[in-house]
C-alpha positions in Angstrom: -18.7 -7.2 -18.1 -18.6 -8.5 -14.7 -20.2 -7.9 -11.4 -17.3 -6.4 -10.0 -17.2 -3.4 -13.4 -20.9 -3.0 -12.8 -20.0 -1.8 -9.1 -17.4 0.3 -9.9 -17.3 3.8 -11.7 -14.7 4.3 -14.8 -12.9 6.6 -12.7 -12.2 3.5 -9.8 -11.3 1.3 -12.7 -9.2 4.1 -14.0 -7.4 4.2 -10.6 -7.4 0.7 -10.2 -5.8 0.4 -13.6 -3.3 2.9 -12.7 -2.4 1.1 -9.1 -2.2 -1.9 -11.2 0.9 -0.5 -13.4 3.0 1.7 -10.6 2.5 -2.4 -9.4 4.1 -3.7 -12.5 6.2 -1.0 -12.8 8.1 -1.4 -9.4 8.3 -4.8 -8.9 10.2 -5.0 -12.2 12.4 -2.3 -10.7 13.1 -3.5 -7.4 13.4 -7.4 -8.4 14.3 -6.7 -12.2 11.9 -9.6 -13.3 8.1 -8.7 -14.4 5.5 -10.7 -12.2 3.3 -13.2 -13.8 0.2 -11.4 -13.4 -1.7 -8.9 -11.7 -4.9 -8.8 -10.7 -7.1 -5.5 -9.9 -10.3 -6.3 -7.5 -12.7 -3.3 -6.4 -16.0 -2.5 -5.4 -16.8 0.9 -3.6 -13.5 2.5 -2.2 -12.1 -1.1 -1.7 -8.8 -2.0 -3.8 -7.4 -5.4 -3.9 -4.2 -5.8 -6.2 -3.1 -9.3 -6.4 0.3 -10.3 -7.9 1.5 -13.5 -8.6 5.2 -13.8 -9.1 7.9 -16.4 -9.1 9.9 -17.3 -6.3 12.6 -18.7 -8.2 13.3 -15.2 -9.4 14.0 -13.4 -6.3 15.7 -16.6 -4.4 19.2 -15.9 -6.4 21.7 -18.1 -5.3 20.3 -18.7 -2.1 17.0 -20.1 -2.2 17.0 -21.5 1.9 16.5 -17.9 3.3 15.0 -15.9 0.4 11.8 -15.6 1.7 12.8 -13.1 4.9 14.2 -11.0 1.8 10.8 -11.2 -0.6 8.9 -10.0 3.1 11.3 -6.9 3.4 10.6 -5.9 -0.2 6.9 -6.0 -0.2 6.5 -4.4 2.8 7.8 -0.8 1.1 5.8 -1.9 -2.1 1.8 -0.3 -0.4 3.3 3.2 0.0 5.4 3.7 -2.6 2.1 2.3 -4.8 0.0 5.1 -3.0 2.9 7.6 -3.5 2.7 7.3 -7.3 -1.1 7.0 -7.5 -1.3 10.3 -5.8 1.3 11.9 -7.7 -0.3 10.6 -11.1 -4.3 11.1 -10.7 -4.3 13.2 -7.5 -6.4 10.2 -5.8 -5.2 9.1 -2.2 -4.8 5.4 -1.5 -4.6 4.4 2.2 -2.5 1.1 2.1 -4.3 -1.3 3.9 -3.2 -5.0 4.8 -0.5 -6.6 2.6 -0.4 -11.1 2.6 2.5 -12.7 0.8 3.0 -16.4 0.3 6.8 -16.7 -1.0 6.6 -20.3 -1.8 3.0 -19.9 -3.8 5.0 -16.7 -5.2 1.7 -14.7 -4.2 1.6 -11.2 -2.9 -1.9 -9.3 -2.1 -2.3 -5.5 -1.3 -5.0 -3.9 -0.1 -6.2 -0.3 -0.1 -8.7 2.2 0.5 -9.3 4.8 -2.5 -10.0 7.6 -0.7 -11.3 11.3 -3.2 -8.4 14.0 -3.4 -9.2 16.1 -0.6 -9.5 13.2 2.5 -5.9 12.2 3.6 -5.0 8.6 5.3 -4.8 8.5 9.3 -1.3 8.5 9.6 -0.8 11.4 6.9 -3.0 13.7 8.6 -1.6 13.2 12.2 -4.6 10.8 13.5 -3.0 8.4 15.7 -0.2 9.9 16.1 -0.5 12.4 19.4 2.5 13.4 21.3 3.2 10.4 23.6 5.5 13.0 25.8 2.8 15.5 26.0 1.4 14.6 29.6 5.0 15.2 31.0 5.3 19.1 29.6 3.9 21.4 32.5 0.2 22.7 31.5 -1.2 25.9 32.8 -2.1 24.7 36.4 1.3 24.2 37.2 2.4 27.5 35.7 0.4 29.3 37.7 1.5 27.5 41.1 4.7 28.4 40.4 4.5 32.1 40.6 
């Protein structure tokens, strides 16, 4: 046992288990190659999922400009990964930063496990006020206008 399952309940390694798959589980769909490995790293209601794949894989017959290509693909990866967490234990999974080397063929992703009831910032509308709303008339200027 290490530090990091002493610091964690069975229900976090649970859900880190769980990321760790819906992980495995696209990638293979989206680049139709299994990564190497994958990593799960948590402690409190930080996950770390890091994936090492190989480049050589996704580079096809054009390796020069591949990596522009691997950047696109990750970037979908954190919320579909959150998607199918929340679908599958009822858990929510803010998706934090995501770091990919394409020539090391690494890829981290990094979340917040949040419980079932507490939604992500830009799921519940936090951040996200109407920019147009200081140009629609308010009451003041209703009532100069009778």
């Amino acid at each position: 046992m290490t530090d990091n399952d002493r610091n964690n309940t069975p229900e976090d390694m649970a859900l880190g288990e769980l990321a760790r798959q819906v992980l495995v589980d696209l990638y293979s769909a989206l680049s139709g190659h299994r990564p190497k490995s994958v990593r799960v790293y948590g402690e409190n209601d930080a996950l770390l999922l890091l994936m090492r794949f190989d480049p050589r894989e996704l580079a096809g017959a054009d390796e020069i400009t591949f990596e522009p290509l691997i950047d696109t693909t990750f970037i979908a990866l954190p919320s579909m990964i959150a998607s199918a967490v929340a679908r599958r234990a009822g858990r929510t999974l803010c998706p934090g930063n995501l770091s990919v080397c394409a020539e090391r063929g690494l890829a981290v992703f990094a979340f917040s496990a949040l419980g079932t009831e507490v939604a992500c910032a830009a799921e519940d509308g936090l951040g996200t006020e109407d920019v147009f709303a200081s140009l629609a008339p308010g009451r003041p200027l209703d009532a100069l206008a009778v």
